[in-house]
Every structure is written in C-alpha cells, then in structure tokens.
C-alpha positions as CSV (number, residue, x, y, z in Angstrom):
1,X,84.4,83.2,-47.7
2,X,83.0,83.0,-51.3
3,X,83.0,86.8,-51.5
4,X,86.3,86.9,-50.6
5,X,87.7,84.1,-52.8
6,X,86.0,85.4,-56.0
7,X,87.3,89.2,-55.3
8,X,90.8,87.4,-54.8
9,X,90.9,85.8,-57.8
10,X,89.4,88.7,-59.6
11,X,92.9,90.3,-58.7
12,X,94.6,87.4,-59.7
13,X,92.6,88.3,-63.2
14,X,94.6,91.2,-63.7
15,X,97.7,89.8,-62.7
16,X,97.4,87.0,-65.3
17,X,96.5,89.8,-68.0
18,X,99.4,91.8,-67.1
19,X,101.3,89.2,-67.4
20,X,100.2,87.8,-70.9
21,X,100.7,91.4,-72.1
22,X,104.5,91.5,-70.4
23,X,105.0,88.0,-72.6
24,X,105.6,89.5,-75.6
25,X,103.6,86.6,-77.5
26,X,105.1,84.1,-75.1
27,X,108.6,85.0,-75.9
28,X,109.9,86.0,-72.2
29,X,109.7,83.3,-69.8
30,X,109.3,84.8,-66.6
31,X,105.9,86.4,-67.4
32,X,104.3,83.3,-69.0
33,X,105.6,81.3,-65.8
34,X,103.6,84.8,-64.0
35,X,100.9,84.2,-66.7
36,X,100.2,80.6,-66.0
37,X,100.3,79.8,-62.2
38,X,98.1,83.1,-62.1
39,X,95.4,82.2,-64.4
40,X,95.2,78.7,-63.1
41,X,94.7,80.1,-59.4
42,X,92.6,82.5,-60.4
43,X,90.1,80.2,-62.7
44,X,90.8,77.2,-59.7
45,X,89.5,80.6,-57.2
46,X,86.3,81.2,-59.8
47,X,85.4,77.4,-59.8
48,X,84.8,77.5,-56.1
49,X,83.6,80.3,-55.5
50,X,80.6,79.5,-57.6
51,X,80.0,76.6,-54.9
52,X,78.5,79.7,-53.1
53,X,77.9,81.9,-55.5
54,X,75.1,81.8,-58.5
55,X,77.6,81.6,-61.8
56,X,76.1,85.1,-63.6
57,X,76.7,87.1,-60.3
58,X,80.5,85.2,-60.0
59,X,81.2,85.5,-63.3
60,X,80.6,89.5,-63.3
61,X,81.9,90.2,-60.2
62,X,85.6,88.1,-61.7
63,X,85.6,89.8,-65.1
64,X,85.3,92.9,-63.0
65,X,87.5,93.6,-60.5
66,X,90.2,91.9,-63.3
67,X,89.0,94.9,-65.7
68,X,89.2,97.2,-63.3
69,X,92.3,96.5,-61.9
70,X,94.1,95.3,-65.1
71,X,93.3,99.3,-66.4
72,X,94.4,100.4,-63.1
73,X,98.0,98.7,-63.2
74,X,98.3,100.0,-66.9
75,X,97.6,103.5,-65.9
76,X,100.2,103.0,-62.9
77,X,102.4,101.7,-65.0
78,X,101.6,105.4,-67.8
79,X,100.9,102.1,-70.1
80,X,97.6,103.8,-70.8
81,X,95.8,107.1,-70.1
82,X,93.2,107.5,-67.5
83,X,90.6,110.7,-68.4
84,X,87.6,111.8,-67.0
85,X,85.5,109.4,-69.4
86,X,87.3,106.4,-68.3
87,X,87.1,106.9,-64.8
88,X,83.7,107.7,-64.7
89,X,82.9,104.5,-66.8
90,X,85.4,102.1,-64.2
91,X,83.4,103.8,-61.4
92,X,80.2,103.0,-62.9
93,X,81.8,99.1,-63.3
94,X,82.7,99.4,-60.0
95,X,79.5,100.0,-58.6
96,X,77.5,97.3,-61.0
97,X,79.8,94.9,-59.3
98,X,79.8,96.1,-55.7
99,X,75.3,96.1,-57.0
100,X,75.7,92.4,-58.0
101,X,76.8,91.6,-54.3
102,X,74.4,93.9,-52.5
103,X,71.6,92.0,-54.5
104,X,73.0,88.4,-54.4
C-alpha cells in the first residue's frame, strides 16, 4: 500500500507543477486553488509512505514519476517538445525508478 500511495502522490507531483505553471505567478485563482490542495495531498501522500518506505528510495521514486509525468503533460499539451534525446533520458528515469523498487 506504500508503493501505491507514493506512485499516487508522485502524480499528484505533476499535477501541482502544472498547476503552479497554469498560475501565472499566482495571478489566476483556479490553478493556485489546483496548486495548493495538490501539493498538500501529494507531500501529506510522501510523508506516509515513508512509514514503509526508506526516505532516499521514497524520495526518488516521488521526484520521479512527478518529472516524468509533469514532461509528459507538457508535451501533451505541445507546451514542450519531446525528441529522441528526451525520451531516451525519461526512459532511462523511468527505469532508475521502477530499479529503486525492484531493489527496495
């Protein structure tokens, strides 16, 4: 149930970023509302999971699925440009994180 927290608020990671970056410097208030309850869950969702899991490993594993996903939702959203080099580099994240919970 740790796992499954921790990847959960991971996603909640990129939602929160999103949202900060659909702010506008905290001049639109429906994103910082978005911004707020979403980085609260997701550091509330971080806190516990390191109940169960070693802080290092939890840590990681947060930072990347948000990284992941927060470059994802950019590049669905043609915010940013995926190319070869960046894919190969978020598959290589990808696999240090899905590493981190095969070893932990």
């Amino acid at each position: 149930m740790y796992w499954v927290v921790l990847v959960l608020s991971g996603v909640l990671e990129a939602v929160w970023a999103t949202a900060l970056a659909a702010s506008n410097g905290f001049r639109r208030p429906w994103p910082v509302v978005v911004f707020a309850v979403s980085m609260t869950l997701s550091v509330v969702g971080l806190a516990w999971a390191m109940r169960g899991i070693p802080v290092g490993t939890a840590y990681a594993v947060w930072v990347g699925v948000g990284a992941v996903l927060t470059v994802l939702v950019a590049v669905a959203r043609r915010e940013e440009e995926l190319g070869v080099p960046r894919a190969l580099l978020l598959a290589a994240l990808v696999g240090c994180v899905a590493g981190l919970k095969v070893v932990s």
